[in-house]
C-alpha positions in Angstrom: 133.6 -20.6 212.0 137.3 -19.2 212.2 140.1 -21.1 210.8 141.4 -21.8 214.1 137.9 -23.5 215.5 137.8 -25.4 212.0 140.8 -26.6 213.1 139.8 -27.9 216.2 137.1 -29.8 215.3 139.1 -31.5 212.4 142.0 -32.4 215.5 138.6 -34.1 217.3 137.8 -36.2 214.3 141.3 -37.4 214.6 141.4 -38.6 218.0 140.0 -42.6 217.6 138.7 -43.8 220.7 138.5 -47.4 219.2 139.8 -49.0 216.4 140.8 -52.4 214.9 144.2 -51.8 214.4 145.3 -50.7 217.1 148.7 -52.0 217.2 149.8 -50.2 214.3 148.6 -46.7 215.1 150.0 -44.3 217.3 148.4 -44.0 220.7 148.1 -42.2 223.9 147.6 -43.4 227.3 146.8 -40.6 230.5 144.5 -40.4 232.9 141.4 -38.3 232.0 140.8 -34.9 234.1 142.9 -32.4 236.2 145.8 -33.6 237.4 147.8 -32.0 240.5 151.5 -30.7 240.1 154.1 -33.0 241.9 151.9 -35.8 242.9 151.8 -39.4 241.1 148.6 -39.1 238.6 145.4 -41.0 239.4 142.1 -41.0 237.8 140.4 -42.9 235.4 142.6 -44.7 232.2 142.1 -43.7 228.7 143.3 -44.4 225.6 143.7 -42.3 222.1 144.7 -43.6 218.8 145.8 -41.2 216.2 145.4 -40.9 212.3 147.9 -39.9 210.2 146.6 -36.8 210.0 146.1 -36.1 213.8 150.1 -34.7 214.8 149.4 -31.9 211.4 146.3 -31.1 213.4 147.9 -30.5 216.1 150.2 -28.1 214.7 147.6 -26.4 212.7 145.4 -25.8 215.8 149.0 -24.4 217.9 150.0 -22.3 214.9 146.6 -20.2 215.2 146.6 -19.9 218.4 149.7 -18.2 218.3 148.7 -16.0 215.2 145.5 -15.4 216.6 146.4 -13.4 220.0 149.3 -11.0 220.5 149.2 -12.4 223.7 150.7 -15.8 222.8 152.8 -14.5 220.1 156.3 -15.5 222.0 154.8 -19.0 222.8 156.9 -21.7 221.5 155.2 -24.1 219.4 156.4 -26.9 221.1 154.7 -25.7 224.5 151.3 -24.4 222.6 151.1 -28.2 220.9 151.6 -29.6 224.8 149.1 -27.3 225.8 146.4 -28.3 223.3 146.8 -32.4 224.0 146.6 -31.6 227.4 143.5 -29.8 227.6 141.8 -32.3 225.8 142.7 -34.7 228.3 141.3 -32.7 230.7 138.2 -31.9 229.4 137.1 -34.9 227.4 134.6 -36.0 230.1 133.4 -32.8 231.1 129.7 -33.4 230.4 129.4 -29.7 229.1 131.3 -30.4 226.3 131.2 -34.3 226.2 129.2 -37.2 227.0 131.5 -38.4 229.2 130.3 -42.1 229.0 130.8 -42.5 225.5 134.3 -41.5 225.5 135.5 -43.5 228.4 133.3 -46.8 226.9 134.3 -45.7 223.8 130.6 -45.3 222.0 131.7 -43.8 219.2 134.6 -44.1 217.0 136.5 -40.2 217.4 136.1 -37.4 220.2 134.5 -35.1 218.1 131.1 -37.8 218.2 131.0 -38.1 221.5 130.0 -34.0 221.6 127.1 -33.1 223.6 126.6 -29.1 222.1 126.2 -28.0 218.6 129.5 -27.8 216.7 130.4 -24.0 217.0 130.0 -24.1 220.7 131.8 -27.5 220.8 135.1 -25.7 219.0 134.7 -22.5 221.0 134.5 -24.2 224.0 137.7 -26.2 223.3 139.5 -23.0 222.4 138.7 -21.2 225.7 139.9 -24.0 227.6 143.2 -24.0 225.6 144.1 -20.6 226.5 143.2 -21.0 229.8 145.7 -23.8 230.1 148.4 -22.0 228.2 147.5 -18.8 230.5 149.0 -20.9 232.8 152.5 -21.2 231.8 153.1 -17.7 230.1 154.7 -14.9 232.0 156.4 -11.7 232.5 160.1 -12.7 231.9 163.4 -10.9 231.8 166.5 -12.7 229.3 170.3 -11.8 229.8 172.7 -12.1 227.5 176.4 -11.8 228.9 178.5 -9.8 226.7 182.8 -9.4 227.0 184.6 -6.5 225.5 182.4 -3.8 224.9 182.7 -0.9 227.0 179.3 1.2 226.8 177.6 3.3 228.9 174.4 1.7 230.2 170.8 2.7 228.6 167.1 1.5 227.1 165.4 1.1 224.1 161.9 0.6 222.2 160.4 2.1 225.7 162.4 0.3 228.6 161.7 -3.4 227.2 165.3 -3.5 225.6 168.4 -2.3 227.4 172.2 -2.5 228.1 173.8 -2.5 231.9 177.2 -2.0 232.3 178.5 -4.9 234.8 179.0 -1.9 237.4 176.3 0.8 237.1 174.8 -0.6 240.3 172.0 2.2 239.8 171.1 1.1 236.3 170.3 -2.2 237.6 168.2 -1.6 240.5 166.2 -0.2 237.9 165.1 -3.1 236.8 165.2 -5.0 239.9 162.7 -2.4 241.2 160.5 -3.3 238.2 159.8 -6.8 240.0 161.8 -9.7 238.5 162.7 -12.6 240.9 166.6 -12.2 240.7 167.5 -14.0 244.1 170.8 -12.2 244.5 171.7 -12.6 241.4 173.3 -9.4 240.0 175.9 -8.4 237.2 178.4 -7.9 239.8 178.0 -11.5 241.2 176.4 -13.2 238.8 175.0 -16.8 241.1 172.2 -17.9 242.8 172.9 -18.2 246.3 176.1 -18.5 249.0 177.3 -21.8 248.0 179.5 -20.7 245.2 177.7 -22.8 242.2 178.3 -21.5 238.7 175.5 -23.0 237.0 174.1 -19.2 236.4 177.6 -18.0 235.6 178.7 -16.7 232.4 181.3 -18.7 231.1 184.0 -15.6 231.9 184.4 -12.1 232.4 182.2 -10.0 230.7 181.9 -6.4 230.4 177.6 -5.4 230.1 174.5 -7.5 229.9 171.7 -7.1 227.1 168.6 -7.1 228.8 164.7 -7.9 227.5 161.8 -8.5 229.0 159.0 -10.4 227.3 155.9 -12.3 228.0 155.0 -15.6 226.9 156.4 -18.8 227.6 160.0 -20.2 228.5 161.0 -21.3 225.1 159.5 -18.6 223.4 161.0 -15.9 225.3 164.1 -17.1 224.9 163.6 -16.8 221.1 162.2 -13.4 221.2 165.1 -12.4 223.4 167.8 -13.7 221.4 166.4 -11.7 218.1 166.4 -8.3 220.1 169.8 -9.1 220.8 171.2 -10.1 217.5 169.6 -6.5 216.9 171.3 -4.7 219.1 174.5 -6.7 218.8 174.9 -5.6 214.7 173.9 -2.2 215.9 176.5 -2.2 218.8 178.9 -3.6 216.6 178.2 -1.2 213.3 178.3 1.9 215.1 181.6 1.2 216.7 183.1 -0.2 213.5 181.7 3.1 211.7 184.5 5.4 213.9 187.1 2.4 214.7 190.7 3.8 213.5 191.1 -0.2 211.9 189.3 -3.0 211.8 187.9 -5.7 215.1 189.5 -9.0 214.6 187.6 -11.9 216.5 189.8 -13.9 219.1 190.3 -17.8 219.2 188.1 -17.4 222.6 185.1 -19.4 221.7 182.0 -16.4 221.7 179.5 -16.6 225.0 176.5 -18.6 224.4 174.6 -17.8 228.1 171.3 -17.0 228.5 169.4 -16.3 231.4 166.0 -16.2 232.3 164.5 -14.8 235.4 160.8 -14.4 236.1 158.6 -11.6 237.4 157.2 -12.0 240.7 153.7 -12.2 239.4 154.1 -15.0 236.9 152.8 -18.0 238.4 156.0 -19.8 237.0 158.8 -18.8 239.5 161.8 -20.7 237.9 165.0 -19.0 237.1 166.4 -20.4 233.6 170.0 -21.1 232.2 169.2 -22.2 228.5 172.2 -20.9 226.3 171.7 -19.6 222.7 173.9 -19.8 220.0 176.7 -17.3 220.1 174.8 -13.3 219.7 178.2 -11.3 219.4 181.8 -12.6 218.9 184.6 -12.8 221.4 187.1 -10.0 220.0 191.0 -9.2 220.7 190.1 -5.9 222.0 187.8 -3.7 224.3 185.6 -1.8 222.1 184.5 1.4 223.8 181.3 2.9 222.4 180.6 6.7 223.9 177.7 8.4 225.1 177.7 10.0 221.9 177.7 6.6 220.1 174.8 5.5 222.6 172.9 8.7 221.2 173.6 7.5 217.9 171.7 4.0 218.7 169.0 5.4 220.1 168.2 7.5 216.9 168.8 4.2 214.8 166.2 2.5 216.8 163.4 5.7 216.9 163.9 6.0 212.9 163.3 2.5 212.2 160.0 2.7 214.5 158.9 5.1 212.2 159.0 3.4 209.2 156.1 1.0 208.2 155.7 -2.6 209.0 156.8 -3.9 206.1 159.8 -1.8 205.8 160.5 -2.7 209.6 160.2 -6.1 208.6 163.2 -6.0 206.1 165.2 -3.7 208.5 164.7 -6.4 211.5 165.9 -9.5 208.6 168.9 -7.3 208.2 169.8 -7.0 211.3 169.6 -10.7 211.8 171.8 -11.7 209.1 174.0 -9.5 209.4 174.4 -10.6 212.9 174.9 -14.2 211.2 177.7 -12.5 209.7 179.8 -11.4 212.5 179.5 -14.6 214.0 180.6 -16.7 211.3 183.5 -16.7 208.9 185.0 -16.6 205.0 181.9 -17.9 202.9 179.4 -18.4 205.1 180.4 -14.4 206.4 180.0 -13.7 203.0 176.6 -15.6 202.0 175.0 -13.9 205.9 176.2 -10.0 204.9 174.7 -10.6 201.3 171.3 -12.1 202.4 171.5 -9.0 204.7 171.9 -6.8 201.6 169.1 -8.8 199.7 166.7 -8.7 202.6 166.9 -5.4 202.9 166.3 -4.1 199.2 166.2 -7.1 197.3 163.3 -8.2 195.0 162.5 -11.7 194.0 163.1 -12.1 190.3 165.3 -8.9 190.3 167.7 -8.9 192.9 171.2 -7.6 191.4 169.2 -4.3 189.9 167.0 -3.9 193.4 169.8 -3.6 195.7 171.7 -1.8 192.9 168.9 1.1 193.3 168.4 0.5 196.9 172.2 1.8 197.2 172.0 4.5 194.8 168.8 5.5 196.7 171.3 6.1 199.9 173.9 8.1 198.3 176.5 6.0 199.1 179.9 6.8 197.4 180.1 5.5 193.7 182.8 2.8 194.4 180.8 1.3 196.8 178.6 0.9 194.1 180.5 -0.5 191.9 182.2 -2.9 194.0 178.4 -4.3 194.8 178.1 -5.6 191.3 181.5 -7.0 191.2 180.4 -8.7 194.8 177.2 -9.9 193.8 179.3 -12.1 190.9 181.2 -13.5 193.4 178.4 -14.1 195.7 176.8 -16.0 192.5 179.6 -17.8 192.2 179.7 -19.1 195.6 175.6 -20.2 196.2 176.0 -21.8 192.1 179.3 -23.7 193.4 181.5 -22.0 190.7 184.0 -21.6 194.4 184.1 -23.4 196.8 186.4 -20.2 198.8 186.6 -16.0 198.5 189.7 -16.3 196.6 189.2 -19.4 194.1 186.7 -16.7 192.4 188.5 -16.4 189.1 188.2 -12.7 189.5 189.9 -12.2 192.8 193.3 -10.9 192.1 191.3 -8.8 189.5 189.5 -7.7 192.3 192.2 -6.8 195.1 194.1 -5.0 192.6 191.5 -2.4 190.8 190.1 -1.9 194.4 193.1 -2.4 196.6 190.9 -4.2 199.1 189.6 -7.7 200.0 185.7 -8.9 198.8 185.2 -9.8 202.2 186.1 -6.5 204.1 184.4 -4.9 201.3 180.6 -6.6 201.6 180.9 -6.4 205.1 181.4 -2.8 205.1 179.2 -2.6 202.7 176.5 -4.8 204.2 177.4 -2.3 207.4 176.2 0.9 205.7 173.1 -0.3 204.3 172.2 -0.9 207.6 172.8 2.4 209.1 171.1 4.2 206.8 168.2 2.6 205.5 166.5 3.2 208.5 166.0 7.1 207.9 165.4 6.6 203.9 162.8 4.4 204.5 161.2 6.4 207.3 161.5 9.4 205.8 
């Protein structure tokens, strides 16, 4: 049998249908069978008791199911576990599977006894009816993310499933209301549900473009997925900009957007529009930053190199991306500690790391103070996770520092951090 089915008949033997103790083990009350949306449930009255191995069963059998099937890979394990509990609520006196009699008089002592097939059928069985249930709440979804500030031209990525729309290109975003998606009026230009003036699907203020990404799984797990494509783009957005800024971005006081929105496609069988926010994707700066067609060219390249590179290598890219993105959003050490796992994840090697993203730097070409302000960062970045400072400029180097570089550690790692990401893309592809 697979892991997954092994699993399934080990979550079986953990579902007691009698015991002695009852009051001190956890338990489950429903009523067996089908039960119909929006009406009271009826039906016959069951109860479950649970070992203390029966909630890591549960997991274990909504983990493979996940890992099992690109289609239920942005599934939320929260919804997958719900899933599983309730099918086998449905099913347990389905006399294909189960001798119905014996689990409601409770012959036997687990589920997994009262089976009426032989045990690979049994688990298979199980399984099918599992992702039939979860079938049921996965769907085509599209997630918006509301972003202030930056001034781009409007365009797609990684084939249409990953865009930016400027709040006004009207035409850019019939394009993707012509691909389906339940929007109910709701447009960049007046963002709300409706005529009655409710704000409830409102970003928080103005805002400038939308990230856009449609996925398919469940509501959670889109949401997830979406938000990782975004921190993506945002540290791309933001590095390209930064890259040909005449000085630096400073953040505002403006607390960052955290609104996320969720609309589903008119096929999905689940036809709820979503507000569940996300912690901040980019930061709320002083000024507009303008990005031009040429710097949207420039984005587009970065995302087609790092499709060319291998899995593995588009693995450490896509952690980069994410911390760095922890980065921007965050300040002094904890700034620091994001744009230094960013470095790590993307050339560092357990056991070695100081020497690996030594090379991996060397390997890009990048200018030779660069390099050597990397090993005089990575002591200060030791000094911080080891609790030698507690703050950038209680590092006993510092002043050392600022005066044989005439800069600050944290502009320099950033930048740093900043040009790594940039390039690796086309080293490692090529």
């Amino acid at each position: 049998m697979t892991p997954l089915l092994s699993q399934i008949v080990r979550l079986t033997k953990n579902i007691l249908l009698r015991v002695e103790d009852s009051e001190r083990r956890p338990s489950l009350q429903f009523f067996a069978g089908k039960q119909k949306p929006f009406v009271f449930p009826s039906g016959i009255a069951l109860s479950w008791w649970y070992t203390a191995d029966t909630f890591q069963a549960i997991e274990s059998v909504s983990l493979l199911v996940i890992e099992d099937s690109s289609e239920f890979r942005n599934c939320d394990l929260e919804s997958v576990s719900d899933a599983v509990t309730t099918t086998l609520q449905e099913i347990c006196l389905d006399n294909k599977i189960f001798d119905g009699d014996a689990v409601f008089l409770c012959r036997n002592r687990t589920l997994f006894d009262c089976r009426v097939v032989p045990v690979p059928q049994f688990a298979a069985s199980i399984q099918g009816e599992i992702e039939s249930n979860l079938r049921q709440r996965i769907g085509h979804r599209c997630v918006l993310y509301a972003v202030p500030r930056f001034q781009v031209p409007s365009f797609s990525l990684d084939n249409d499933s990953v865009r930016l729309i400027k709040r006004d290109d009207e035409v850019a975003w019939n394009q993707l209301v012509e691909k389906g998606y339940r929007f109910s009026g709701w447009t960049p230009l007046r963002p709300q549900i409706g005529n009655d003036g409710d704000r409830t699907f409102s970003p928080p203020g103005h805002f400038e473009c939308v990230l856009v990404a449609e996925e398919y799984g469940t509501s959670d797990g889109v949401r997830f997925s979406g938000a990782l494509k975004f921190r993506t783009l945002a540290a791309i957005l933001f590095a390209i900009a930064s890259e040909s800024a005449a000085r630096p971005f400073f953040k505002a006081m403006s607390y960052p957007y955290e609104f996320l929105i969720q609309f589903p496609h008119r096929l999905s069988k689940e036809a709820q529009i979503t507000r569940k926010d996300c912690d901040p994707v980019m930061p709320f700066y002083v000024t507009d930053i303008p990005l031009s067609s040429k710097d949207v060219a420039l984005i587009q390249d970065w995302y087609a190199s790092s499709s060319r590179c291998s899995g593995s290598d588009r693995s450490r890219i896509e952690k980069s991306t994410h911390f760095f993105n922890r980065g921007m959003n965050s300040g002094d050490i904890e700034a620091y500690i994001n744009y230094f796992v960013s470095l790590d994840a993307m050339f560092g090697e357990r056991g070695s790391v100081e020497k690996s993203i030594l090379q991996g730097l060397q390997e890009l070409n990048l200018p030779s103070v660069l390099i050597e302000k990397a090993s005089w960062l990575f002591e200060l970045r030791n000094e911080i996770v080891h609790g030698g400072s507690r703050f950038i400029s209680e590092w006993s180097k510092f002043r050392r520092y600022r005066q044989h570089f005439q800069t600050q550690p944290a502009d320099d790692v950033r930048l740093l951090a900043q040009t790594v990401l940039l390039r690796a893309p086309y080293l490692f592809s090529s």
